[in-house]
ZAMARGU-4260 file (C-alpha; in steps of 0.2 Angstrom, whole numbers, plus 5000, padded with zeros to 4 digits):
<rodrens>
0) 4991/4902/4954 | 4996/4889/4969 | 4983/4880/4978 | 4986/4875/4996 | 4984/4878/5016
5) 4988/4896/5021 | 4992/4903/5037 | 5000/4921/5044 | 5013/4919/5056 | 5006/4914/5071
10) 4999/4896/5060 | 4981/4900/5067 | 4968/4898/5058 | 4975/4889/5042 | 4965/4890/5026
15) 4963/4880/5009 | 4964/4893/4997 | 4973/4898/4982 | 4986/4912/4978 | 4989/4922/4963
20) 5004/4931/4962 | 5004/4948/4948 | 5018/4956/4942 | 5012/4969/4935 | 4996/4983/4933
25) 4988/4977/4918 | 4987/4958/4927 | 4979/4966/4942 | 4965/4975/4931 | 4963/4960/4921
30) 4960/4947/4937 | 4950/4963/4945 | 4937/4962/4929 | 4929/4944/4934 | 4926/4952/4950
35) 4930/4936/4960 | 4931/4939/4979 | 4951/4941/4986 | 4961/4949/5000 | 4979/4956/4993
40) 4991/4949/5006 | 5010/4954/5008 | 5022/4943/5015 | 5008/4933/5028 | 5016/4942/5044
45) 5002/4946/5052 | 4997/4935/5064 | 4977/4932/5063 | 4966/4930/5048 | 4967/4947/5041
50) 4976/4940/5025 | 4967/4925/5023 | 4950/4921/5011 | 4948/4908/4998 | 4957/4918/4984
55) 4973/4929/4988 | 4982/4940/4977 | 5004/4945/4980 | 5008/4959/4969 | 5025/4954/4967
60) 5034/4962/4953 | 5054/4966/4954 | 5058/4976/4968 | 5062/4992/4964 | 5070/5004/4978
65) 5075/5022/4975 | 5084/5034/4987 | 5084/5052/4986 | 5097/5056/5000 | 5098/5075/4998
70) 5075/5077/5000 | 5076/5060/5012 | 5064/5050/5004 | 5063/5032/4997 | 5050/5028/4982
75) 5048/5007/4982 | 5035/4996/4975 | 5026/4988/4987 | 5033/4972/4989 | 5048/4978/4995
80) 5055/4972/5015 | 5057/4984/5029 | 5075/4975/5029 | 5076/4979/5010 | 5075/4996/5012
85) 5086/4997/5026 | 5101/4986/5016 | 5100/5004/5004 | 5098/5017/5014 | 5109/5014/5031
90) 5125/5014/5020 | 5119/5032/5014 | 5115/5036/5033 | 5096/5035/5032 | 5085/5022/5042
95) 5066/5023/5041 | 5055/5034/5052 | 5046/5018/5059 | 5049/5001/5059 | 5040/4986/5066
100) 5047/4970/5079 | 5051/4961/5062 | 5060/4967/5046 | 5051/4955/5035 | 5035/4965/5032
105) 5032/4973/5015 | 5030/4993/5013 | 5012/4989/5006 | 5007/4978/5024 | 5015/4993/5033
110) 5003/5004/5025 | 4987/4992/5026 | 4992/4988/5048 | 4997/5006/5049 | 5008/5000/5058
115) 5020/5005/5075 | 5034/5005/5083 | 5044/5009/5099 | 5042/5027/5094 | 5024/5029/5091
120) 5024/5042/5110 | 5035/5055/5099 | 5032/5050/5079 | 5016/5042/5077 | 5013/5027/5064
125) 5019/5021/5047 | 5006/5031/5039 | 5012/5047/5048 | 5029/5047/5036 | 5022/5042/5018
130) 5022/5054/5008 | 5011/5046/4993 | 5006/5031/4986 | 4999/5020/4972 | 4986/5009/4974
135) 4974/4998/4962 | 4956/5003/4968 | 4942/4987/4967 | 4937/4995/4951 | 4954/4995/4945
140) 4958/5013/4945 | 4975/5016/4946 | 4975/5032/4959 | 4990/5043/4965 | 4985/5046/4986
145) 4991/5055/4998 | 4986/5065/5013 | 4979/5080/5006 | 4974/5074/4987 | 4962/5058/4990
150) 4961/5060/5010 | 4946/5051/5011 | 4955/5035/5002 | 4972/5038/5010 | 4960/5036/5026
155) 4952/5018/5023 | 4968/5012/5017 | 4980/5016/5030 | 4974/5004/5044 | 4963/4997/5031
160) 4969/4980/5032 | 4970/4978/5012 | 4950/4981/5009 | 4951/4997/4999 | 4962/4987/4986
165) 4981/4983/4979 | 4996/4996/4985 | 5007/4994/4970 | 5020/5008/4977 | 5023/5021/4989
170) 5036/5036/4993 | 5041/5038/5010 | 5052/5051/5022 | 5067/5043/5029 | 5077/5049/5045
175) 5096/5056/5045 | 5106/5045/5056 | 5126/5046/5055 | 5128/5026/5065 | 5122/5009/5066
180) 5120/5010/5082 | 5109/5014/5097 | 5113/5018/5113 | 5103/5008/5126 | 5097/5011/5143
185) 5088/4994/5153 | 5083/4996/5169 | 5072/4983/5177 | 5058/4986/5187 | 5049/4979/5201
190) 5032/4983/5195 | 5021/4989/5183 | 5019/5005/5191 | 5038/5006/5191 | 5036/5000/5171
195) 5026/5015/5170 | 5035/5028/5179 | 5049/5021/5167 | 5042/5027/5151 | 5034/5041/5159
200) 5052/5046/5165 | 5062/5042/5148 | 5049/5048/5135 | 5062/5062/5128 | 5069/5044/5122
205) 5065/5043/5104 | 5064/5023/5106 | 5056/5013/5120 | 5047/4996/5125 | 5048/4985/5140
210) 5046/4968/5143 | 5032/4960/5157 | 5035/4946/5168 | 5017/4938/5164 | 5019/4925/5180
215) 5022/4937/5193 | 5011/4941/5207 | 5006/4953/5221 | 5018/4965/5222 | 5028/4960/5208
220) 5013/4961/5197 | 5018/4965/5181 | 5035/4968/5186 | 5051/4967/5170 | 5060/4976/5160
225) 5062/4992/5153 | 5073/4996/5135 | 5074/5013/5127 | 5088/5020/5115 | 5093/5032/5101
230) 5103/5032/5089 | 5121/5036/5093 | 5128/5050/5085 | 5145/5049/5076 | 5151/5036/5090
235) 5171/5034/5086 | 5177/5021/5074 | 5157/5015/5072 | 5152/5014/5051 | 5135/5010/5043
240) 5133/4992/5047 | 5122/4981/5041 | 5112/4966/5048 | 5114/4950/5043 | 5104/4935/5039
245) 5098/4923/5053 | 5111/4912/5059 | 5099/4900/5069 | 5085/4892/5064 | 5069/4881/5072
250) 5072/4866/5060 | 5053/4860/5064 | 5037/4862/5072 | 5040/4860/5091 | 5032/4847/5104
255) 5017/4856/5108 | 5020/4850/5127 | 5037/4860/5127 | 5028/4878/5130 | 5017/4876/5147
260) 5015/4886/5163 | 5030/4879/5171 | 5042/4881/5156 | 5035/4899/5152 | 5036/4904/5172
265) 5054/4895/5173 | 5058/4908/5157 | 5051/4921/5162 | 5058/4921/5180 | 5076/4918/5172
270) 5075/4933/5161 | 5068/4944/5173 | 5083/4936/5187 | 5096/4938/5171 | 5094/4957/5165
275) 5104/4970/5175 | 5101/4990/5175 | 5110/4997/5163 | 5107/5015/5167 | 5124/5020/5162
280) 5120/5016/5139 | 5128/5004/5132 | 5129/5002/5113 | 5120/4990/5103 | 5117/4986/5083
285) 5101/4993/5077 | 5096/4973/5073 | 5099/4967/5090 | 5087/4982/5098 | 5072/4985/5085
290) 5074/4965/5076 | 5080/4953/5090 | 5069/4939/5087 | 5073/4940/5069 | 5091/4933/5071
295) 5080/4916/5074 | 5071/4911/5058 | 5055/4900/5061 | 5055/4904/5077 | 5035/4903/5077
300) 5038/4885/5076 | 5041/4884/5095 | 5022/4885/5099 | 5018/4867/5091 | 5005/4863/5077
305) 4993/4872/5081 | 5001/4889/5080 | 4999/4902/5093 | 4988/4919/5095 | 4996/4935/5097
310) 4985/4946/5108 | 4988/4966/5107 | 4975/4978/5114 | 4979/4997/5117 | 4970/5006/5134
315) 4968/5026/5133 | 4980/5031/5147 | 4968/5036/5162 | 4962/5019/5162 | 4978/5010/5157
320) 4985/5009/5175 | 4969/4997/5182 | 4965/4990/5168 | 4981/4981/5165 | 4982/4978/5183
325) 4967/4968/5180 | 4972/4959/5163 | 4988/4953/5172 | 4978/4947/5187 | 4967/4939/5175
330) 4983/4930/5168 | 4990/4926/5184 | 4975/4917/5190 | 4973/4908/5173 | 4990/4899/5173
335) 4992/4904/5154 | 5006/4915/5156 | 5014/4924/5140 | 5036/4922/5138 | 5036/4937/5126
340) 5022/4953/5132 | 5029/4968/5127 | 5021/4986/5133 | 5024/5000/5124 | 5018/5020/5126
345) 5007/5026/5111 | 5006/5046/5108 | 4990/5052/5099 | 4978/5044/5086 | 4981/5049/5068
350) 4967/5054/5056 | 4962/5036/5049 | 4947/5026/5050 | 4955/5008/5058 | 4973/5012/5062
355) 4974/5005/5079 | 4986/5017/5090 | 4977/5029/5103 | 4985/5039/5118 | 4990/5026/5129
360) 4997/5010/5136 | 4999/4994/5120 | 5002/4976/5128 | 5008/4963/5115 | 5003/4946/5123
365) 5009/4929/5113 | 4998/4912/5120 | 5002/4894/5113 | 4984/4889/5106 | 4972/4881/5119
370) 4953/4881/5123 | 4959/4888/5140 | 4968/4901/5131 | 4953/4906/5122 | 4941/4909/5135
375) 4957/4917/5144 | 4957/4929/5130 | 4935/4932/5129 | 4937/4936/5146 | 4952/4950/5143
380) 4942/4957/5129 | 4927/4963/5142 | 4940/4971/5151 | 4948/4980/5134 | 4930/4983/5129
385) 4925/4992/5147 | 4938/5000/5147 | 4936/5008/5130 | 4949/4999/5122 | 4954/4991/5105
390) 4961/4977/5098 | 4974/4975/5086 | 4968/4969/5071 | 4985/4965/5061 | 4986/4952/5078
395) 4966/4947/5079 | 4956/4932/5071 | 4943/4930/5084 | 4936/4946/5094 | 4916/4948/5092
400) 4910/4959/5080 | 4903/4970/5094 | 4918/4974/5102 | 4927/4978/5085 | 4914/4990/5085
405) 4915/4999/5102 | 4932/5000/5099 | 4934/5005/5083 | 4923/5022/5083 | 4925/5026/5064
410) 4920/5007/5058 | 4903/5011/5052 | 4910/5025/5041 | 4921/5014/5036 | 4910/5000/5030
415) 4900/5012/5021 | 4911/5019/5012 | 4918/5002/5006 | 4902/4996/5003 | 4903/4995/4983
420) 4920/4986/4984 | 4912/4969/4989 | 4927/4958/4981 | 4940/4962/4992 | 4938/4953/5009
425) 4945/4945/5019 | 4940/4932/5032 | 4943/4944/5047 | 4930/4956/5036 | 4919/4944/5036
430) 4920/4941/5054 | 4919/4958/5060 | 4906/4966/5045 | 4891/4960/5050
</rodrens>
């Protein structure tokens, strides 16, 4: 057990606590029998307090990863990377069904955020391409689930944010691809109706996202830049390449003057000025189009001491167009603008209780940590909330408990049927429950 201050990625909120790392089942059920309260946590890339409580718990036994190329699948323990499993399967020509912005989540976070990626319009969430897991239930039961055997817990844990108990393992479909690379298209837009005639246009692209100039006004309201891709198929002389490992490095915790208005509208003006159309595809590493701010280790380190929030809503897509017209003038007006907002197209909702995705339009919005961005932020949740919207909770540590609730149309059921497992929380639960 280690005591000390705790954060997720974004550095807000902090909290004393302790964590216990178990390697194995029998140290789970024996810390589960005191029945002392804990969240399970994976490798603290969230980014608000839904992995933090006075007691966490890391399963974190040897990684084990094994790849069966002929069915396509992959059964790991938990605590397994995104980027782990990739290092084994792209040299057997397999790459998994969906990935997040980062590679450094762990299979079993992937399953508690449910989380998406730049293909959620065409293949859905995480949950969507796992076939089974293991998890540790709060009684300690060790229970085999999957979609059809245990559908009622496969649907409080996927989504579930860790309250149904301790994934310990979890087999997973994988996707055939015969190149490391992806063939991009960028074209850059004067608009946000043009970003949406974008992904409208280009949705028979397995992959896409678009960045969003966050400063820009009037008519170029929510103008930027639009990415989508596939992978290539046998381009010549291309082999299975891997990533590699961060070359650069935030060596410490930035001057929390150095992100402001003027330096995030000078950014975001540059990048919008600097990016060309590339209707034509060119070719790109997998790394650089699904991980590009990996290749910068720390880079959260940028916001200053007192972190940053990371502020992602989803709006069903009849609403979406004035909605985020009105979010983005909201920002505007504010003077808190965002250098990385990322939009992405969402096809339907899956089957469980709290995964976040619904048909729509997903805005990703990162904000240095201010009082003014705070009340920024309460004022875009009415909007979110009016316009039947939801917040993402992998990104959240301060939404009222009411508009969890509108948004969330499954939470009650989901309490209730968590009711009995009162020693897994978290300080998000505790926050939201009431």
């Amino acid at each position: 057990m280690s005591k000390g201050y705790f954060s997720a990625w974004g550095n807000f909120p902090v909290k004393l606590g302790d964590l216990v790392t178990l390697k194995t089942v029998k140290e789970i059920q024996s810390f589960l029998y005191h029945k002392k309260p804990f969240i399970p946590v994976g490798n603290f890339k969230s980014y608000g307090d839904s992995a933090l409580n006075d007691t966490m718990v890391k399963f974190n036994p040897v990684k084990t990863i094994e790849i069966n190329r002929q069915e396509q699948t992959a059964t790991v323990s938990a605590n397994v990377l995104i980027g782990d499993l990739i290092q084994k399967t792209m040299p057997l020509g397999l790459f998994p069904v969906v990935v997040p912005g980062t590679k450094f989540v762990t299979i079993g976070g992937a399953i508690a955020a449910d989380i998406h990626g730049k293909n959620h319009h065409l293949d859905g969430c995480f949950s969507d391409h796992v076939l089974s897991f293991e998890i540790i239930t709060a009684d300690g039961k060790n229970i085999h689930c999957d979609a059809k055997k245990n559908q009622e817990l496969w649907k409080l844990t996927c989504g579930g944010m860790g309250l149904t108990g301790l994934i310990i393992s979890a087999k997973l479909k994988l996707r055939k691809v015969s190149s490391s690379i992806i063939y991009q298209r960028t074209i850059k837009a004067s608009s946000i109706d043009e970003l949406f005639n974008c992904f409208e246009n280009n949705n028979q692209d397995r992959y896409s996202v678009a960045w969003v100039d966050c400063t820009a006004r009037n008519d170029s309201l929510g103008r930027g830049v639009f990415i989508s891709g596939n992978f290539a198929n046998n381009p010549r002389n291309q082999k299975l390449k891997l990533h590699k490992d961060p070359k650069f490095s935030i060596p410490f915790v930035m001057p929390k003057y150095l992100i402001n208005p003027t330096t995030i509208r000078c950014f975001n003006s540059l990048y919008y000025n600097l990016s060309g159309n590339s209707k034509a595809r060119r070719q790109t590493h997998y790394d650089n189009f699904f991980f590009p701010l990996d290749k910068i280790k720390n880079w959260n380190r940028i916001y200053g001491d007192a972190g940053f929030l990371q502020y992602q809503f989803v709006l069903p897509k009849l609403s979406s167009s004035i909605a985020l017209k009105s979010i983005l003038e909201r920002i505007v007006d504010s003077g808190e603008g965002s250098p990385l907002a990322v939009l992405k197209l969402f096809g339907k909702q899956n089957i469980n209780y709290l995964s976040f995705p619904m048909e729509g339009y997903t805005l990703a919005l990162d904000f240095k940590n201010t009082p003014k961005v705070h009340q920024l932020l309460i004022e875009l949740d009415s909007i979110v909330n009016n316009n039947n919207g939801r917040i993402y909770l992998a990104k959240d540590s301060r939404i009222k408990p009411q508009y969890f609730k509108n948004g969330y149309q499954e939470f009650q059921c989901f309490k209730d049927k968590i009711k009995n497992q009162k020693n897994i929380q978290s300080l998000q639960s505790q926050r939201l429950f009431k």
